[in-house]
Each structure stands twice: as C-alpha cells, then as structure tokens.
N, C-alpha and C positions, 0 to 999 in steps of 0.2 A: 587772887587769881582771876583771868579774865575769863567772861562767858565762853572767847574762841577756845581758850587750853581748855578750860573745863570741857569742853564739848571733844578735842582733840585725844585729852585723857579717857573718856568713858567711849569715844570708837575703838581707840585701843584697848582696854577692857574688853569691849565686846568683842572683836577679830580674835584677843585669846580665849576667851570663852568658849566663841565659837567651834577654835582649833581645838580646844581639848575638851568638850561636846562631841567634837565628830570623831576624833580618835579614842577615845570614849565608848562611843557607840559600835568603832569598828573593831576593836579589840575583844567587847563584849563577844560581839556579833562571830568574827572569825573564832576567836582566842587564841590570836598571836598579836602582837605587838603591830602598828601600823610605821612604816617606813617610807623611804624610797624606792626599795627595791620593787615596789610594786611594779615599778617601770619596766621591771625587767624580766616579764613572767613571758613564757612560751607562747602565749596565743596574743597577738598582735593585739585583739577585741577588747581583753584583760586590762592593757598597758594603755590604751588607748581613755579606757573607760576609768582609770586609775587616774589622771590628769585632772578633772574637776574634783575630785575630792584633795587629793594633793595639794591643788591650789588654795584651799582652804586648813587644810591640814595644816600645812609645812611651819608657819611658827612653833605649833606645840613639839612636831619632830625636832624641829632644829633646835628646840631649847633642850630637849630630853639630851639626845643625843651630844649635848654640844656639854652638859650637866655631867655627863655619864665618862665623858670623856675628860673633863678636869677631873673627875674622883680618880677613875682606873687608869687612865693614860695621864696621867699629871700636865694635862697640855698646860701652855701659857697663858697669862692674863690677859695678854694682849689679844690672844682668839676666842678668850670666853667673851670679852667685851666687844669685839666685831662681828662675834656671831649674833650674841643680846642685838645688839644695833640692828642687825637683817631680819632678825623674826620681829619685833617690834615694829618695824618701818612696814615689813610683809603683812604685821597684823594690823596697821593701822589702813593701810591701803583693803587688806579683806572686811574690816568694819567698814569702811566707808561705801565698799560696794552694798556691802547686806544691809546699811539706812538707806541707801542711796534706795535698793530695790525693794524695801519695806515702805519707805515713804512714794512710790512708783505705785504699788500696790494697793495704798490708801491706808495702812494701819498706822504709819505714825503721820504727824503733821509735821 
C-alpha cells in the first residue's frame, strides 16, 4: 500500500471517528438521537447553529440511518452502497479539514 492511500485511509478513519465522537457526545448530552431534523426546529438560531455540527456529523447519520433502513425498510443494495460512497467521501473530506486545521494549529506536523 502506498504512503498517499495509507494516509487517505486514516483521514477517512479519522472524519468517522470524528462523526461518531460528536453524535456521541450529542446524544449523551440531549438524550435523543442526533439527525437532520435539527434543521428543522422553530427558532431559526437553533437550525442555523445546527449546520456546523451537522457538517461534521453527517457521515455517522447517514450511515445509521441508511443501516437502519436496509434492516426495517428492506431498501436496496444499490442505496445502501451509494449512500456507504457519500458518507465516506463526506468523511474523508471532514478528516481532511480537521488535519488540515490541526496541522494550521501547530499540533501535528
């Protein structure tokens, strides 16, 4: 395996650690399950302020959700494996910003 994948594999790792760290912490924290629907709560401030966690969130939702729905909803293979693709691609793009902003920081080189 080359040092780029190897490096490619463990930001992906990190982006879903990340996601399911912070839904994690949010589920703790509320004790309800973290979604999308956050988007869609009554005070604009809420939904607004909902967006940067979401953007880090959203693999581990999408995988749950997308899990949850091949068991109960028998969806097809063909949506569990394009969903797999989007949260993966989402979490490799969220690792790359959190090295990016770590190595910005000065704690990794």
């Amino acid at each position: 395996m080359s040092p780029e994948a190897l490096n490619s594999f463990m930001i992906l790792a990190l982006g879903f650690a990340l996601a399911g760290a912070l839904t994690s912490a949010f589920q703790a924290w509320v004790e309800q399950p973290a979604g999308f629907g956050l988007l869609q709560q009554e005070d604009i401030s809420k939904s607004l302020a909902a967006v940067p966690f979401l953007v880090f969130a959203a693999p581990f939702i999408i995988m749950r959700n997308t899990l949850r729905g091949r068991r109960i909803e028998r969806r097809r293979f063909e949506f569990v494996m394009m969903a797999t693709i989007i949260a993966g691609f989402w979490s490799l793009m969220s690792g790359t910003f959190l090295v990016m902003a770590l190595r910005a920081v000065g704690l990794l080189a």
